[in-house]
Backbone as ProteinMPNN parsed JSONL, in Angstrom:
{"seq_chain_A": "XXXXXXXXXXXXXXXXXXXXXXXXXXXXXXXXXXXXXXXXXXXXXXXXXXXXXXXXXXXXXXXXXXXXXXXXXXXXXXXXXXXXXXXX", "coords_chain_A": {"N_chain_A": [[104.321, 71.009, -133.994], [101.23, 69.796, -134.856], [99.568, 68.916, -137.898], [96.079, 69.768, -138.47], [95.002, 68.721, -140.661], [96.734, 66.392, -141.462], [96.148, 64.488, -139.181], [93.032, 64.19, -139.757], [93.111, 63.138, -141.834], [94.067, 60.774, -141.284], [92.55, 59.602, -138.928], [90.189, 59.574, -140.024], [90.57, 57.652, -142.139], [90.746, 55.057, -140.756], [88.617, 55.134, -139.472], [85.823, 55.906, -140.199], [83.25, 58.466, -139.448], [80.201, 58.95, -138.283], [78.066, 60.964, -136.611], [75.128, 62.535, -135.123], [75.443, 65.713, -134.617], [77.915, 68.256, -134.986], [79.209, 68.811, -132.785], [79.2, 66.001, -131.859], [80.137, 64.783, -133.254], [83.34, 65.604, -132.865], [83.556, 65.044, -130.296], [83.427, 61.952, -130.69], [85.84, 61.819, -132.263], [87.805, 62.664, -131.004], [88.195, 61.041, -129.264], [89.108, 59.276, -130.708], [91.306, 59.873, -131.521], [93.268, 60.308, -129.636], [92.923, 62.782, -127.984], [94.245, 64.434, -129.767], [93.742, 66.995, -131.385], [92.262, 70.074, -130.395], [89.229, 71.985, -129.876], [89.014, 74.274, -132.124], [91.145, 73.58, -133.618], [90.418, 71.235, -135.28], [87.74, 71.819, -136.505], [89.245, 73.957, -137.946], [90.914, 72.606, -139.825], [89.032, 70.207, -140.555], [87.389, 72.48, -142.076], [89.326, 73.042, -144.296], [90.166, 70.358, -145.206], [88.011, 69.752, -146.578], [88.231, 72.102, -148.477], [90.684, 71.498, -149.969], [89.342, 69.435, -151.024], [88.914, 66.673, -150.187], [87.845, 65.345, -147.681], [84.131, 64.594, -147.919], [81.277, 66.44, -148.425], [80.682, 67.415, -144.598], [77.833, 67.644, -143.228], [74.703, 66.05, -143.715], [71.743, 65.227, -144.662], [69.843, 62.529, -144.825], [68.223, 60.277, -147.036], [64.929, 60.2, -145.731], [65.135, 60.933, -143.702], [65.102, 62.614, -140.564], [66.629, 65.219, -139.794], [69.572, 66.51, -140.4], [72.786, 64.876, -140.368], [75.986, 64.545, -139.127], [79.074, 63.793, -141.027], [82.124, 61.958, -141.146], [83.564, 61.7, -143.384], [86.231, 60.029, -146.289], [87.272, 61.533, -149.404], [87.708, 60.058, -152.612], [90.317, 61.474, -153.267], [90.886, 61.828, -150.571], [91.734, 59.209, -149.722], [93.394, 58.457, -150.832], [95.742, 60.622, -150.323], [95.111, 59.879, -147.407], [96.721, 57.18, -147.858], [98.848, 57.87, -148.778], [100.274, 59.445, -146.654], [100.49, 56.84, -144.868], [102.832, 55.568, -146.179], [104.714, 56.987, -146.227]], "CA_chain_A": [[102.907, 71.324, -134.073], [100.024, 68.732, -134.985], [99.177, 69.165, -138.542], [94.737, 69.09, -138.146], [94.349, 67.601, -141.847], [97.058, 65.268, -141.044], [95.48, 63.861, -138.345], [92.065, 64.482, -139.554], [92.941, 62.227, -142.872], [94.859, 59.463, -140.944], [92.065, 59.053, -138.068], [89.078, 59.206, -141.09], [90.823, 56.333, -143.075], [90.667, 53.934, -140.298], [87.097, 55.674, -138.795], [84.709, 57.147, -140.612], [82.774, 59.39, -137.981], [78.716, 59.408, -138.246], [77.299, 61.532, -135.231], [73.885, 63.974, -134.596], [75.758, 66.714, -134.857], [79.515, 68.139, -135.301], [79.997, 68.437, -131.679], [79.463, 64.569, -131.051], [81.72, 64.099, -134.077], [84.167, 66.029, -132.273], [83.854, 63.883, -129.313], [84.385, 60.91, -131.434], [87.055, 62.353, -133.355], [89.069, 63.1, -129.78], [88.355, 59.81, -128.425], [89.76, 57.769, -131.804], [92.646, 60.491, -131.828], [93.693, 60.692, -128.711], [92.984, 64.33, -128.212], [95.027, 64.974, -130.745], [93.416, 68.518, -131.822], [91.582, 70.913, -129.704], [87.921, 72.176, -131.248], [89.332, 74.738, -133.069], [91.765, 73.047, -134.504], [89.641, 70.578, -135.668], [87.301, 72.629, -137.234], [89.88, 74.268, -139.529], [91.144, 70.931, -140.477], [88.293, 69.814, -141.534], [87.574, 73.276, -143.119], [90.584, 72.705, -145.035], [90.377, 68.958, -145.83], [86.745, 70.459, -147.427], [88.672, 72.733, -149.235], [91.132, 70.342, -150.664], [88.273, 67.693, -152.123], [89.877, 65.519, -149.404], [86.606, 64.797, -147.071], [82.69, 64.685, -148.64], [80.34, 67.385, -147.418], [79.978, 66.739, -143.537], [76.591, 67.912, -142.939], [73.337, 65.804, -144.563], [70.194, 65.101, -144.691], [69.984, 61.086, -145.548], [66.92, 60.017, -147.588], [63.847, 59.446, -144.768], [65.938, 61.803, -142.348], [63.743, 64.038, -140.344], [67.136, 65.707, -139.01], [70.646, 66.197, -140.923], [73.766, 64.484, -139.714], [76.919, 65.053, -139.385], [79.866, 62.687, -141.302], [83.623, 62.549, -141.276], [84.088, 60.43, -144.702], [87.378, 60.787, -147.226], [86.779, 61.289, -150.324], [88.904, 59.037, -152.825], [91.248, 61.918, -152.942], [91.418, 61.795, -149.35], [91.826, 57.835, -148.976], [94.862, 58.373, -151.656], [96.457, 60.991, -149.312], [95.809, 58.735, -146.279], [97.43, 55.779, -147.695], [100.326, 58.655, -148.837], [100.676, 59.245, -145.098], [100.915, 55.57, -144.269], [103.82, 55.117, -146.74], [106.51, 57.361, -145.568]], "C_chain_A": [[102.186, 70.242, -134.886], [99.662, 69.356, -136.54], [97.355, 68.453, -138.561], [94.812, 68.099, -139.563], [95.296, 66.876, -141.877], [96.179, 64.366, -140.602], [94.132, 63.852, -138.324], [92.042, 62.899, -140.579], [93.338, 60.461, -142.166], [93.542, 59.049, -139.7], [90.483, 58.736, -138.896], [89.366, 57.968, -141.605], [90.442, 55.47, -142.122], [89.35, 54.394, -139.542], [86.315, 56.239, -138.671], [83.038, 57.092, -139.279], [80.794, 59.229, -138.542], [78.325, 60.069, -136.914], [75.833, 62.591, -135.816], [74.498, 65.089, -135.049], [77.651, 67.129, -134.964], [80.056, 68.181, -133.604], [80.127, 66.853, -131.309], [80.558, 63.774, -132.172], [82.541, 64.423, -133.609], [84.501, 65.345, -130.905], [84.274, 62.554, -129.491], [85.321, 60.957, -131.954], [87.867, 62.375, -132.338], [89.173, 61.67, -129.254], [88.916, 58.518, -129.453], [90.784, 58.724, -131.784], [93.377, 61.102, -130.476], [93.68, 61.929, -128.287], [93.601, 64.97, -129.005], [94.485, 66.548, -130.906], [92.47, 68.978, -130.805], [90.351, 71.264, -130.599], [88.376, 73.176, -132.017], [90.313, 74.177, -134.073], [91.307, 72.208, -135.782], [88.726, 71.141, -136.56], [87.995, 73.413, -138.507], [90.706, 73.173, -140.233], [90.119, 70.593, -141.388], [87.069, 70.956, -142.19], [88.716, 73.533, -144.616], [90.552, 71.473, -145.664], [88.709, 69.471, -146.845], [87.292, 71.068, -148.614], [89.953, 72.008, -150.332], [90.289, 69.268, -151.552], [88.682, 66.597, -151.104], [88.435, 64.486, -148.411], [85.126, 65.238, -147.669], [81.878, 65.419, -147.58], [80.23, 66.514, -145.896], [78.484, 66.517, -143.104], [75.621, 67.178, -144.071], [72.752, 65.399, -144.475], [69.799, 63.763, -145.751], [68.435, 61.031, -146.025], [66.326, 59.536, -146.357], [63.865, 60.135, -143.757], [64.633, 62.53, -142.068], [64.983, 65.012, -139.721], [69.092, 65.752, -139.848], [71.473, 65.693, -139.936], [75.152, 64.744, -140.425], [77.974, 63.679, -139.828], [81.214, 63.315, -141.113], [83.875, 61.457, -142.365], [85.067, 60.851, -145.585], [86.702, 60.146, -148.43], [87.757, 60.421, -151.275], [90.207, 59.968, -152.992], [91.638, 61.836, -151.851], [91.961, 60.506, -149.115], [92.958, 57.829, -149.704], [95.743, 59.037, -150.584], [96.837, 60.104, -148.098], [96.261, 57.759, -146.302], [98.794, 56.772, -148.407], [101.167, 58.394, -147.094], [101.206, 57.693, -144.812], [102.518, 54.553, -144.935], [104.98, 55.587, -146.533], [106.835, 57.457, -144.229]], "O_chain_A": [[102.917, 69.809, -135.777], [99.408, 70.555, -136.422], [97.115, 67.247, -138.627], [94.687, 66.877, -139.49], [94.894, 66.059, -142.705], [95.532, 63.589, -141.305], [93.617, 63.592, -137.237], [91.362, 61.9, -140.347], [92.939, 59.358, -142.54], [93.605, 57.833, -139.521], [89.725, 57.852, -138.497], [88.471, 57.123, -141.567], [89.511, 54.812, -142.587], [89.126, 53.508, -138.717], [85.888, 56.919, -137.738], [82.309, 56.289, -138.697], [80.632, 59.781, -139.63], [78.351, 59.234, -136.01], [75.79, 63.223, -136.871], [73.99, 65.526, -136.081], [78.496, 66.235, -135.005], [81.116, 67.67, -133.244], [81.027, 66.463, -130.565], [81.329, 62.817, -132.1], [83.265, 63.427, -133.621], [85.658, 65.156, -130.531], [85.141, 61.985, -128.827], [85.826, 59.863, -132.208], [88.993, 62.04, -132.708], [90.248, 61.23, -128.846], [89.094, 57.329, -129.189], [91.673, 58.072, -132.332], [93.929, 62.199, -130.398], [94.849, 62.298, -128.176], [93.523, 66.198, -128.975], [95.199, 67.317, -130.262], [91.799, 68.07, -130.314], [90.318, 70.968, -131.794], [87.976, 72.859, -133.138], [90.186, 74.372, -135.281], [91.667, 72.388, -136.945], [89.043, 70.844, -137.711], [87.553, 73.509, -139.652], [90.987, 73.274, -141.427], [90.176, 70.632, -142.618], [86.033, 70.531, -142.701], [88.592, 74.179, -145.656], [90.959, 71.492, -146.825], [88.809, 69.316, -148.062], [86.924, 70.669, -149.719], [89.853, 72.192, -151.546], [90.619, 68.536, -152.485], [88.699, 65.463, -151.583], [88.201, 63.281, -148.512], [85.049, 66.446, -147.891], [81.776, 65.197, -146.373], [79.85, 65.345, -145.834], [78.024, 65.443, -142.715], [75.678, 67.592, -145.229], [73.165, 64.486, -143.759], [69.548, 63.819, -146.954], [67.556, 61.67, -145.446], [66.888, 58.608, -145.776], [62.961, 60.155, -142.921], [63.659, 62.885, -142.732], [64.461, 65.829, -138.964], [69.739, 64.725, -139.642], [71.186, 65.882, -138.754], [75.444, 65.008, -141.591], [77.848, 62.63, -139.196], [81.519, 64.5, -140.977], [84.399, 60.384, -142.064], [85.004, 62.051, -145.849], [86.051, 59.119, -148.627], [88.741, 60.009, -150.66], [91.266, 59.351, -152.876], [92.863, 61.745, -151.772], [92.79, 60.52, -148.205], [93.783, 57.061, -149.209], [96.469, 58.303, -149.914], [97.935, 59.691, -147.725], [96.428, 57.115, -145.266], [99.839, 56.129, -148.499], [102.042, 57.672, -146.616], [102.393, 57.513, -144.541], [103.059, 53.524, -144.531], [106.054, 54.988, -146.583], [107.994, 57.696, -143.891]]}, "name": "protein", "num_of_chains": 1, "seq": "XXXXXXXXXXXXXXXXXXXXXXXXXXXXXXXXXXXXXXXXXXXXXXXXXXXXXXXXXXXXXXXXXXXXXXXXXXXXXXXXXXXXXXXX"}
């Protein structure tokens, strides 16, 4: 089985996600991870990598914005994990 915050942390390190909204992150997110996760999956992944400190709020509202957006960014706990991953 596919661990999501695996594969949520290892496809963030090398491609942090900006989209409109979380579905077009989710379309980017499948198309840099090979489908790797299904939308639910995905979603509790990165409910979970949230919950860890691992990725920085997705959802916000950039200075000038007329419209929040959605991110997939690690936080430096997360970029520690994903260079864990890349070591064993």
């Amino acid at each position: 089985m596919i661990d999501p915050v695996v594969t949520i942390l290892a496809t963030a390190f090398r491609h942090p996600i900006s989209a409109p909204n979380i579905e077009a992150g989710y379309e980017r997110f499948r198309a840099l991870s090979a489908d790797a996760l299904d939308e639910d999956g995905f979603r509790a992944g990165v409910a979970e990598c949230l919950r860890r400190g691992l990725i920085r709020e997705p959802i916000r509202l950039p200075e000038g914005a007329l419209q929040c957006h959605w991110h997939l960014e690690l936080t430096p706990a997360g970029v520690a994990a994903a260079r864990g991953l890349e070591n064993d």
